[in-house]
N, C-alpha and C positions, 0 to 999 in steps of 0.2 A: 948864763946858766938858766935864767925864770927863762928867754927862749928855746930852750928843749926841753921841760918841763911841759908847756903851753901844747905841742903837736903832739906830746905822749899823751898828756888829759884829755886833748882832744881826740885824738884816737881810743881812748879808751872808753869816753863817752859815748862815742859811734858805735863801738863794739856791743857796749850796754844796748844803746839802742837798740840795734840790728836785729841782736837777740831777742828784745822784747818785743819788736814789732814780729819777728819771726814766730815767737810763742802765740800773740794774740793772732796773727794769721791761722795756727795752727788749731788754738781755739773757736774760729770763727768757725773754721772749714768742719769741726766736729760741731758745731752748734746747727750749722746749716743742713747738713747730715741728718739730722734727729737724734743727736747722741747727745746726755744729758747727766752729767758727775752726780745730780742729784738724784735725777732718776735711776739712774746704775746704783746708788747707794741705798736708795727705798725697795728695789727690785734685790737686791744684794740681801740686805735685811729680810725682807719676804723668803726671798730661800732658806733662810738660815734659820729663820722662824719653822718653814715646812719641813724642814730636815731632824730639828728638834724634836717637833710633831711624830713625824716617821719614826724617830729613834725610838721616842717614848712608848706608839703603840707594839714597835719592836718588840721593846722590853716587854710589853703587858701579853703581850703573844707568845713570848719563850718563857714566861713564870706560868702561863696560862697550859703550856707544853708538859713542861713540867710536873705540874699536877696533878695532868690526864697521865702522863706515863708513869707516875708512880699511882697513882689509881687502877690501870694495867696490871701492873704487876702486882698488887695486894690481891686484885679481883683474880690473875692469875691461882696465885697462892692459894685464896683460900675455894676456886673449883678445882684442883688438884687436894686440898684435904675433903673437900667434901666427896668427891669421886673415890680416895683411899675408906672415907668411914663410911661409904654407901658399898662398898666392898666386900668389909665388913660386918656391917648389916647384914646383908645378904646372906653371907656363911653362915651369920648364927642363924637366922628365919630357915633355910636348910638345914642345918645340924636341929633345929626343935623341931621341923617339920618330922625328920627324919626319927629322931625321938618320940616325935606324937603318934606315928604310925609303928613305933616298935609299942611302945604301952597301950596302944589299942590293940594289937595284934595278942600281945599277954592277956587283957582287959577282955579282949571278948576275939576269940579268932575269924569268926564268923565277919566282922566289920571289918579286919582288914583284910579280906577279899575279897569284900566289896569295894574300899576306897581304891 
C-alpha cells in the first residue's frame, strides 16, 4: 500500500512542479516583454487619480452651468419687466405730452399752433 501511495505523491509533485515552472515561464516571458505588475498597478493608480481629477472639474463645470443658466433666466426676467414698464412709461410720457399740449392749447391757443 506506502508503494502506491509513493508513484501518486510523486506524480503529484511533478504536477506542482510543472505548473510552477510553467507559471515562472510565463512570468519570465511577460517580464522580458516590458510588462510589469507593478508598473501596471502605478500606471492603474495614475488613471484612476486622472479620472477622479476629470470627474471633479466635471462636477465644477455643471454647478459652474448651473449658475450661468439660472443667471439666464433671471436676467431673462427681469429684460421682459423692464421692456413691459418701459412700455409703460412711454404711454404715460404720451398721455402728459398729449395733456401738455391740450392745456396750452386752453392756456394760450396761439402756442399750440405753434408746437
Amino acid at each position: 500500500m506506502n508503494r502506491r501511495r509513493r508513484p501518486l505523491l510523486v506524480y503529484a509533485i511533478s504536477a506542482l512542479l510543472a505548473l510552477a515552472f510553467s507559471y515562472l515561464c510565463f512570468e519570465l516571458g511577460r517580464y522580458r516583454s516590458g510588462y510589469s505588475v507593478l508598473d501596471h498597478r502605478r500606471e492603474n493608480a495614475t488613471h484612476r487619480q486622472l479620472l477622479a481629477d476629470e470627474q471633479a472639474v466635471t462636477e465644477e463645470l455643471r454647478r459652474q452651468l448651473a449658475i450661468l443658466e439660472t443667471s439666464r433666466e433671471i436676467d431673462r426676467e427681469t429684460y421682459a419687466q423692464v421692456e413691459a414698464n418701459l412700455g409703460e412709461l412711454q404711454a404715460q410720457i404720451q398721455a402728459q405730452e398729449e395733456e401738455l399740449v391740450f392745456y396750452r392749447g386752453i392756456v394760450s391757443p396761439r402756442m399750440a399752433l405753434q408746437a
